[in-house]
C-alpha positions as CSV (number, residue, x, y, z in Angstrom):
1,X,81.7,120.6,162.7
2,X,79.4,123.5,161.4
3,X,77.1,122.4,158.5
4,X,77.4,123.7,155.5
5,X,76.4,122.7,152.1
6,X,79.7,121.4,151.2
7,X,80.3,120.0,154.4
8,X,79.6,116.3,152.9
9,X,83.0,116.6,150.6
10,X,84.8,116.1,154.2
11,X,83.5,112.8,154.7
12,X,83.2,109.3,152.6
13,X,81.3,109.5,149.5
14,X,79.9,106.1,148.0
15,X,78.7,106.0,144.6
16,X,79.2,109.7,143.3
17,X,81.2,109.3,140.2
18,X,85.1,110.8,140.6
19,X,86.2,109.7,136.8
20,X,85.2,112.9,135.8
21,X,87.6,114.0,132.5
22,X,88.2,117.5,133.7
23,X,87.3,118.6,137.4
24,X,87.2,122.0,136.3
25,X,84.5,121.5,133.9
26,X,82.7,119.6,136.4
27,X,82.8,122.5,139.2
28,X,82.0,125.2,136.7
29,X,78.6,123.1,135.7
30,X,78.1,123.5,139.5
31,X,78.7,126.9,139.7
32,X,76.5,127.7,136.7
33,X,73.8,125.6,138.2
34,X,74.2,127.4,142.0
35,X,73.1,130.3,139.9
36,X,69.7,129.3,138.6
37,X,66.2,129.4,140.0
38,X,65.3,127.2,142.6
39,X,63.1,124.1,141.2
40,X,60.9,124.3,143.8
41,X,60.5,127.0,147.3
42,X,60.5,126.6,151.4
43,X,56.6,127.4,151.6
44,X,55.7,124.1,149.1
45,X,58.6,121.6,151.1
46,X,57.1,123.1,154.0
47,X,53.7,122.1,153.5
48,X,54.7,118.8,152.3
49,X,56.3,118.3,155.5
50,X,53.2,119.1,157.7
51,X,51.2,116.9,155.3
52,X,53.9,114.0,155.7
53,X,53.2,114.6,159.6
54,X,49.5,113.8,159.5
55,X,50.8,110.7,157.3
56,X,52.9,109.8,160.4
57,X,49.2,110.3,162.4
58,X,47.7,108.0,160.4
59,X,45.6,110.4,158.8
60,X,46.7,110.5,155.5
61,X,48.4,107.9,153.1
62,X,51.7,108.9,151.2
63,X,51.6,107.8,147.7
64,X,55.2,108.3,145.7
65,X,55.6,106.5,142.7
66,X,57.2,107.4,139.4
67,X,60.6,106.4,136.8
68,X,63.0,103.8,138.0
69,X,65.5,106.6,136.3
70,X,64.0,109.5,134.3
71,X,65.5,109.7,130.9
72,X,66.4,112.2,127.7
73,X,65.3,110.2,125.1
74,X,61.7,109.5,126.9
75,X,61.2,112.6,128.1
76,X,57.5,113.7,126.2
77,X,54.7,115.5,127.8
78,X,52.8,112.4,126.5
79,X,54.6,110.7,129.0
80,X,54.6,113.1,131.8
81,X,50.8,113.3,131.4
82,X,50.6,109.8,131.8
83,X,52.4,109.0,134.8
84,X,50.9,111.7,136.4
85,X,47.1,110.1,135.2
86,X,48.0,106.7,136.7
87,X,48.9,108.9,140.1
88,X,45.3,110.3,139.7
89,X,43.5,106.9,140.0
90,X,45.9,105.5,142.2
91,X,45.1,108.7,145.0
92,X,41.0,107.9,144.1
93,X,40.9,104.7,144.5
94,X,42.8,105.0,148.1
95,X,41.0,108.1,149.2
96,X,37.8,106.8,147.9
97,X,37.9,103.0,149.4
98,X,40.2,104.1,152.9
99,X,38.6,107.3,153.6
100,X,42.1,109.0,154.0
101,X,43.6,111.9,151.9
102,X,46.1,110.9,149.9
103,X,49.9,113.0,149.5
104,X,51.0,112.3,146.2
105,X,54.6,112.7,145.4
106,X,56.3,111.4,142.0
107,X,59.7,110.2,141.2
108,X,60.1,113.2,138.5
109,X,61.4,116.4,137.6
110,X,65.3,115.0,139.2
111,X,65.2,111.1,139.8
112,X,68.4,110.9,136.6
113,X,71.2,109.2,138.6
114,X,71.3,105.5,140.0
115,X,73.9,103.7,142.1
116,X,74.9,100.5,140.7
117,X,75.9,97.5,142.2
118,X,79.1,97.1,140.1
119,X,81.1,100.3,138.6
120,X,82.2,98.5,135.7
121,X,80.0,96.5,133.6
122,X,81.2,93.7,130.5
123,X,79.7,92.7,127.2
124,X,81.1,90.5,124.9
125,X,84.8,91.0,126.7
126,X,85.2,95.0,126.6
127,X,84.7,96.4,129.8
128,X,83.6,100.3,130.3
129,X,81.6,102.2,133.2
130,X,78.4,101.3,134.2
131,X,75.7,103.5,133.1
132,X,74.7,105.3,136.1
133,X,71.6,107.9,135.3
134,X,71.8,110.3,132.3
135,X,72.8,113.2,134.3
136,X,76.1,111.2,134.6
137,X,76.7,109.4,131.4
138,X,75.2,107.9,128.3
139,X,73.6,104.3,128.1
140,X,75.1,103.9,125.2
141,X,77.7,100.8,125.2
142,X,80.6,103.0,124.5
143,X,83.7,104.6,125.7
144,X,82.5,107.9,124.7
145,X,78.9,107.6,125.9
146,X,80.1,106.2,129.2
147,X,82.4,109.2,130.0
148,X,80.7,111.6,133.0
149,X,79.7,114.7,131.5
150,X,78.9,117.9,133.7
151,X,76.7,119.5,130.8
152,X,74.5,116.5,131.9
153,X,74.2,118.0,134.6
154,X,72.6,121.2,132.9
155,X,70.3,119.4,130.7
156,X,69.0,117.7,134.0
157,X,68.2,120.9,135.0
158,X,66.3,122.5,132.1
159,X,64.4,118.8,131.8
160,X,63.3,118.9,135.6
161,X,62.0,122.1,135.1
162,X,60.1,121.8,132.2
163,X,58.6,118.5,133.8
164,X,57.7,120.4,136.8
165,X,55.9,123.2,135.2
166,X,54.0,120.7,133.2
167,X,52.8,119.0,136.4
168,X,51.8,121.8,137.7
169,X,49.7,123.1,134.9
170,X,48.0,119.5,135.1
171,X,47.5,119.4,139.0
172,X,46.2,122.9,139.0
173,X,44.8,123.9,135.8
174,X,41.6,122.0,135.5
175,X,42.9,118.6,134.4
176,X,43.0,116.9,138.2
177,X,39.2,117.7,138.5
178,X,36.8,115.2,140.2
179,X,34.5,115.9,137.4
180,X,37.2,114.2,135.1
181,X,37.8,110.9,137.1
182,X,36.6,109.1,133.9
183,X,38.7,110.7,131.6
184,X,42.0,109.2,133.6
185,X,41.7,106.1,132.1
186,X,44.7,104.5,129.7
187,X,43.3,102.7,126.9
188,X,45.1,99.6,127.6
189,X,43.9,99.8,131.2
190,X,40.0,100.2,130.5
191,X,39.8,97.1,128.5
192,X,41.0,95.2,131.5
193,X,38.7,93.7,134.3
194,X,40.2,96.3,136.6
195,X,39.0,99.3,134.2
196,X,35.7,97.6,134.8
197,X,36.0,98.0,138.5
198,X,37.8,101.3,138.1
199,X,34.9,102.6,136.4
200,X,32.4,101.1,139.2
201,X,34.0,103.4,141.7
202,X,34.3,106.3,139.3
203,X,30.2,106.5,138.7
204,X,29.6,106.5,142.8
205,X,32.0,109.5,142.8
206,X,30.2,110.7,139.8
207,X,26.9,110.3,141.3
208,X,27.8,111.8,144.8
209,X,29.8,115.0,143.1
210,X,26.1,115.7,140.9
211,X,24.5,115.6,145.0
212,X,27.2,117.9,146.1
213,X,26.8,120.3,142.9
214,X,22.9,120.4,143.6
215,X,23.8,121.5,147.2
216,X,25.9,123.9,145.8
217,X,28.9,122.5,146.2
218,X,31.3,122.5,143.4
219,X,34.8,123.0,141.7
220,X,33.7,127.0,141.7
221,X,34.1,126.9,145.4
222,X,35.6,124.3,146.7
223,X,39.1,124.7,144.9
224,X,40.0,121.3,146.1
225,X,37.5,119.4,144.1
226,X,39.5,120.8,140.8
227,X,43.2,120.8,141.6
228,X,45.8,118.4,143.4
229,X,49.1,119.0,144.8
230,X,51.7,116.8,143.8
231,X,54.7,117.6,145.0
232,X,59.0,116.3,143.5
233,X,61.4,113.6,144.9
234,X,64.5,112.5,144.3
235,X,67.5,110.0,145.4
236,X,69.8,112.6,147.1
237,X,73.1,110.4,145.3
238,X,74.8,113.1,143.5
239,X,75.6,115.8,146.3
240,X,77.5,118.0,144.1
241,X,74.3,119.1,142.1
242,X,72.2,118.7,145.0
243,X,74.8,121.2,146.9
244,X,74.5,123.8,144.0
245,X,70.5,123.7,144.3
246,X,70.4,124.3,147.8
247,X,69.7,128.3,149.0
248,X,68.5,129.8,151.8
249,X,65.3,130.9,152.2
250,X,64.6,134.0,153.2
251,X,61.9,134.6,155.2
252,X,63.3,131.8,158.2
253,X,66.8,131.7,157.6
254,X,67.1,128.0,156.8
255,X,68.8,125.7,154.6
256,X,66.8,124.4,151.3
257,X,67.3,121.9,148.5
258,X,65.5,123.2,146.0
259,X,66.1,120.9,143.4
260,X,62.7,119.1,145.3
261,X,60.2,118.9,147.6
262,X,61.6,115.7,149.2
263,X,64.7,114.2,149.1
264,X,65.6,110.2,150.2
265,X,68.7,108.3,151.1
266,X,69.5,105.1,149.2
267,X,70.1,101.9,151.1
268,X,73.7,101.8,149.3
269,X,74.4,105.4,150.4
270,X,73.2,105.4,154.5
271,X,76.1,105.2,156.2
272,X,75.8,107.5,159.1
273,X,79.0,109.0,159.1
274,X,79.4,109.3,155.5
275,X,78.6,112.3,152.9
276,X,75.5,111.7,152.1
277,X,73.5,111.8,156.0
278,X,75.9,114.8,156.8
279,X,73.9,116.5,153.1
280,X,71.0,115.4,154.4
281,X,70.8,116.8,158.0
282,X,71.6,120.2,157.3
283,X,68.4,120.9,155.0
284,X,64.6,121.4,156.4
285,X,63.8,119.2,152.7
286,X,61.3,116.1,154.6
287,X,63.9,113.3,154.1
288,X,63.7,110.0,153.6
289,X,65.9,106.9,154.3
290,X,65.8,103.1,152.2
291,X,65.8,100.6,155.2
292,X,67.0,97.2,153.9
293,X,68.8,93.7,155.0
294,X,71.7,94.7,157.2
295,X,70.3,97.7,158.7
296,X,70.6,97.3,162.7
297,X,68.2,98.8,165.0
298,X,70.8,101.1,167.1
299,X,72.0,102.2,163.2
300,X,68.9,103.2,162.4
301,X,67.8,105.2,165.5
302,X,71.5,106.8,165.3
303,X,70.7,108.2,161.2
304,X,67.1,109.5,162.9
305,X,68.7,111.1,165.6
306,X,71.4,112.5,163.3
307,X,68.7,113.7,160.7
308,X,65.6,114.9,162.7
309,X,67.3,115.5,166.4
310,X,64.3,117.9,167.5
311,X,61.8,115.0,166.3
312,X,60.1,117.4,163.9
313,X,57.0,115.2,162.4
314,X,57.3,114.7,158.7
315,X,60.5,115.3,158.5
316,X,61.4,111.8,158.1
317,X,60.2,108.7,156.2
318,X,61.4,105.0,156.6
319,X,61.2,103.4,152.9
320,X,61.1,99.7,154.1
321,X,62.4,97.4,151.2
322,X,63.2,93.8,152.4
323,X,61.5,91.9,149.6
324,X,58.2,89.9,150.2
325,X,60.2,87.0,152.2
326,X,62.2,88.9,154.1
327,X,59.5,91.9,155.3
328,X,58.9,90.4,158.7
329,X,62.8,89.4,159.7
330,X,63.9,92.4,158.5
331,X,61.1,95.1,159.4
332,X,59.8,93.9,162.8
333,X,63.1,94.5,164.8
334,X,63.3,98.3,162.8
335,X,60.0,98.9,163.8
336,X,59.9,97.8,167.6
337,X,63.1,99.6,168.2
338,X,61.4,103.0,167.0
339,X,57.8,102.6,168.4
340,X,59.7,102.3,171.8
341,X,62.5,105.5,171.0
342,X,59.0,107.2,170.3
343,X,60.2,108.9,167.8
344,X,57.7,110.1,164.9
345,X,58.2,108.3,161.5
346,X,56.5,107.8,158.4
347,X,56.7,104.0,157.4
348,X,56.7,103.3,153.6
349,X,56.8,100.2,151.8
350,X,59.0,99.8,148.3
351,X,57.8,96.6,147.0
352,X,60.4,97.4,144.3
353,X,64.3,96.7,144.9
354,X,63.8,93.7,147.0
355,X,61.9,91.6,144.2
356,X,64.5,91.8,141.7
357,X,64.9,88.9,139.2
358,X,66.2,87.9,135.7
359,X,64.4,86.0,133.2
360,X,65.5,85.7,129.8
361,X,68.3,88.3,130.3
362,X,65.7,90.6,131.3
363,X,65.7,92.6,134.8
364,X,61.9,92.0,136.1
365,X,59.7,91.9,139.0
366,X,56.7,88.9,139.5
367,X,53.7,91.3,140.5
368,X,52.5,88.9,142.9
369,X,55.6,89.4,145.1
370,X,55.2,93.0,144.9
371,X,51.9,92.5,146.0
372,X,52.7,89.9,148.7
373,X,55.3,92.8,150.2
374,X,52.6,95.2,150.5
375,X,50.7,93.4,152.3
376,X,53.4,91.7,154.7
377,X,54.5,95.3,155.4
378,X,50.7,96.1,156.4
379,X,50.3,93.6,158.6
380,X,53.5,93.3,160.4
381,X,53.4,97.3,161.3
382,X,49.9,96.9,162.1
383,X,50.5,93.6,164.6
384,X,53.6,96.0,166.0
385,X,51.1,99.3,166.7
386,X,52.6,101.6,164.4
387,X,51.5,102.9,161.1
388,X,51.6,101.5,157.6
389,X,52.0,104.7,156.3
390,X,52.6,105.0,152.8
391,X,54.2,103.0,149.3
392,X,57.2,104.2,147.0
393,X,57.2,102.3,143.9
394,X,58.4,102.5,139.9
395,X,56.0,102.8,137.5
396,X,55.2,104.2,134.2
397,X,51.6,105.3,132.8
398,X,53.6,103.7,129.5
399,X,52.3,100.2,128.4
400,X,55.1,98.6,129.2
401,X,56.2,95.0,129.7
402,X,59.0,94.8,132.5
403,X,57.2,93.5,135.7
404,X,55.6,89.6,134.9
405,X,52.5,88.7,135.8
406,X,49.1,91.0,137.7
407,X,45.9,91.0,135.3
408,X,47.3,91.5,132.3
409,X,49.2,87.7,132.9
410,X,52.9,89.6,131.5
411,X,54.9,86.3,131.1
412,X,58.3,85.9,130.3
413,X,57.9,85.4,127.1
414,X,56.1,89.1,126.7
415,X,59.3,90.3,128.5
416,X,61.1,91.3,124.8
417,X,57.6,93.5,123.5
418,X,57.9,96.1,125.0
419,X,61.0,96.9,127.6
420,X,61.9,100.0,127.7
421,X,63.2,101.4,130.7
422,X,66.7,102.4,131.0
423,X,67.3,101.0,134.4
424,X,64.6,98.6,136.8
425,X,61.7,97.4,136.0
426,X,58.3,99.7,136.6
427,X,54.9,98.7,137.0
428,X,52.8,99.1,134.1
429,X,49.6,101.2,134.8
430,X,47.1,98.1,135.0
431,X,49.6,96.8,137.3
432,X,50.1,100.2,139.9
433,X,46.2,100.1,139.7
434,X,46.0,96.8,141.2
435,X,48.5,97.4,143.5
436,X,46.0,100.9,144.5
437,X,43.1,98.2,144.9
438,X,45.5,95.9,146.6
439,X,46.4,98.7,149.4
440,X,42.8,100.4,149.7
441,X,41.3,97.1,150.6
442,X,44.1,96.3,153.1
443,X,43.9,99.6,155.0
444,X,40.0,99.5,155.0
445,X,40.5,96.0,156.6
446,X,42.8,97.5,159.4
447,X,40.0,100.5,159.9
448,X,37.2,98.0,160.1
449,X,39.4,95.7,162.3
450,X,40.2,99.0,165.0
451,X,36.7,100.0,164.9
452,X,35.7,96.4,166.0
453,X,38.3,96.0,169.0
454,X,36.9,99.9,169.8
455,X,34.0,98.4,169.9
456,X,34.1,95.4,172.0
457,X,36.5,97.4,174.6
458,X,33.6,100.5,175.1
């Protein structure tokens, strides 16, 4: 069958809301939205893409973090600024500690809708939809609120926009400067022992940036000491939107999903065969895919073959997410089967979705599992040859209490404080810092380690 963007309405669709109250409403918000500007253009997803290759080199580390589910109600510059800040230390403390550049890509301007395990969802014996992102429906514990509404879909729009013109006055206007590394600290995260090591690093950069300047080297002509690129990523769930965002460009002649830079798969939504890997194949967007329990070897070299046929490096990344018991079972069969297919992937870790728990009727996530996956994930790609190439994880630069435990010692009890998201839990900035420490110091271990073997074989 010829692709098209609307080829996916042919096949099975999982989790893409069909309760809409009036279709018609629904398909003229798509036809409305098939009409705006593109979000973002070919020449940015195509340099993401060649960046995600050297990733796939092991030349560069892939950092994507951001909201569990971006919201309305929390949407704030405040909070945009913040996110991205935690991004900033996250990227030095990697680049800084592993000696790699870093490709930063957020969880923003798009990540609204989230498929849930259940459709329907019970409190106190009236049963109504489950809330599902607020491009779908309202969190609010009513009929009304729980209704899809295609002018969601709109708002999503206008709100991803604004978010992504924000970061971009942030990443390129001055505020990602080297010169500011000190300035990126939350308050709640410089009173902690790892604002104390944070600032440690920051001074050497400090003190090697004054060398540079006194050698003339400095923001005025080295552009890259003063700006960042950070580039959009989303859960491709709800085609019909993504469908409407996606144009041709003009100067090659391809396919683009222009609602981001890079799109991903969901583990709940990878079926080969179904709607959302026949979406996916058809753009040049990098993709990536949520490998979790279940997930054969022979499935997952069919979805690559399906989605990057010409092996085109960067164009795909494998999002492992087994939790931190499950990491080796799971991930060493996965990654055997592609290191001898020799296809070229990006391997990613989300310590995330497979770490799950509830504590006093509270979603959360124990820090030190998160942790503990990270650093399975490291070691079992590293004992298999192959790359531990990046991390996709939920946080917030908000202080938040949702994951337990890490150096602030979040116990359940703290839960209640200050829970705010409107999905999963997210790491707290002190937290994704520690997890930046915790991932700097393994990769410099695997360097050292290489170096060593290089070593003893010459």
């Amino acid at each position: 069958m010829t692709w098209t963007p609307s080829s996916w309405r042919q096949r099975p669709a999982k989790h893409i809301p069909e309760d809409y109250p009036d279709p018609a409403a629904l398909a003229a918000a798509e036809a409305r939205l098939a009409e705006f500007p593109p979000l973002v253009f070919a020449g940015e997803v195509r340099n993401l893409k060649e960046q995600l290759g050297r990733v796939a080199a092991g030349e560069a580390f892939l950092l994507q973090g951001g909201d569990c589910a971006e919201s309305f109600k929390e949407f704030s510059a405040d909070n945009i600024r913040d996110t991205l800040r935690v991004m900033l230390q996250m990227a030095v403390v990697l680049t800084y500690a592993a000696s790699k550049p870093v490709v930063k890509v957020g969880r923003l301007a798009g990540q609204f809708g989230k498929p849930r395990s259940s459709p329907t969802e019970t409190k106190d014996g009236v049963t109504l939809p489950s809330y599902r992102g607020d491009n779908i429906n309202g969190m609010e514990f009513t009929e009304e609120a729980r209704l899809p509404d295609p002018e969601r879909l709109i708002k999503s729009y206008s709100q991803s926009a604004s978010t992504l013109n924000l970061v971009r006055a942030f990443s390129q206007g001055g505020y990602a400067s080297l010169a500011n590394v000190h300035e990126w600290m939350l308050g709640f995260v410089d009173r902690s022992p790892l604002g104390a090591q944070y600032h440690e690093m920051a001074d050497k950069i400090s003190d090697a940036l004054a060398f540079m300047d006194a050698c003339g080297i400095n923001a005025g002509n080295v552009p890259q000491m003063a700006q960042v690129e950070v580039y959009t990523s989303h859960e491709a769930l709800l085609l019909g939107y993504e469908e409407a965002m996606t144009r041709v460009d003009s100067t090659s002649g391809d396919w683009y999903d222009t609602s981001a830079h890079m799109l991903w798969i969901g583990h709940r939504t990878r079926q080969v065969d179904h709607a959302h890997v026949e979406f996916c194949k058809g753009i040049k967007n990098p993709i990536g895919m949520k490998c979790g329990p279940g997930l054969e070897p022979d499935e997952l070299l069919r979805t690559i073959e399906t989605l990057n046929p010409n092996d085109e490096p960067g164009r795909i990344t494998l999002i492992s997410r087994f939790g931190a018991d499950g990491v080796e079972a799971g991930l060493v069969p996965l990654a055997r089967a592609v290191k001898q297919s020799g296809r070229t992937v990006v391997w990613s870790c989300d310590p995330m979705h497979g770490n799950t728990t509830t504590m006093n009727g509270f979603k959360t996530r124990p820090v030190d599992r998160i942790l503990t996956e990270v650093r399975n994930f490291i070691d079992v790609l590293t004992a298999e040859d192959c790359v531990p190439g990046g991390v996709h994880f939920e946080m917030t630069g908000q202080d938040v209490t949702e994951c337990i435990g890490g150096a602030q010692a979040i116990s359940e009890a703290d839960l209640s404080s200050r829970y705010h998201t409107h999905c999963d839990p997210r790491l707290n900035g002190e937290q994704a810092l520690e997890l930046a420490f915790l991932i700097a110091d393994k990769l410099l271990g695997v360097k050292e380690a290489k170096t060593m073997t290089t070593r003893v074989a010459s």
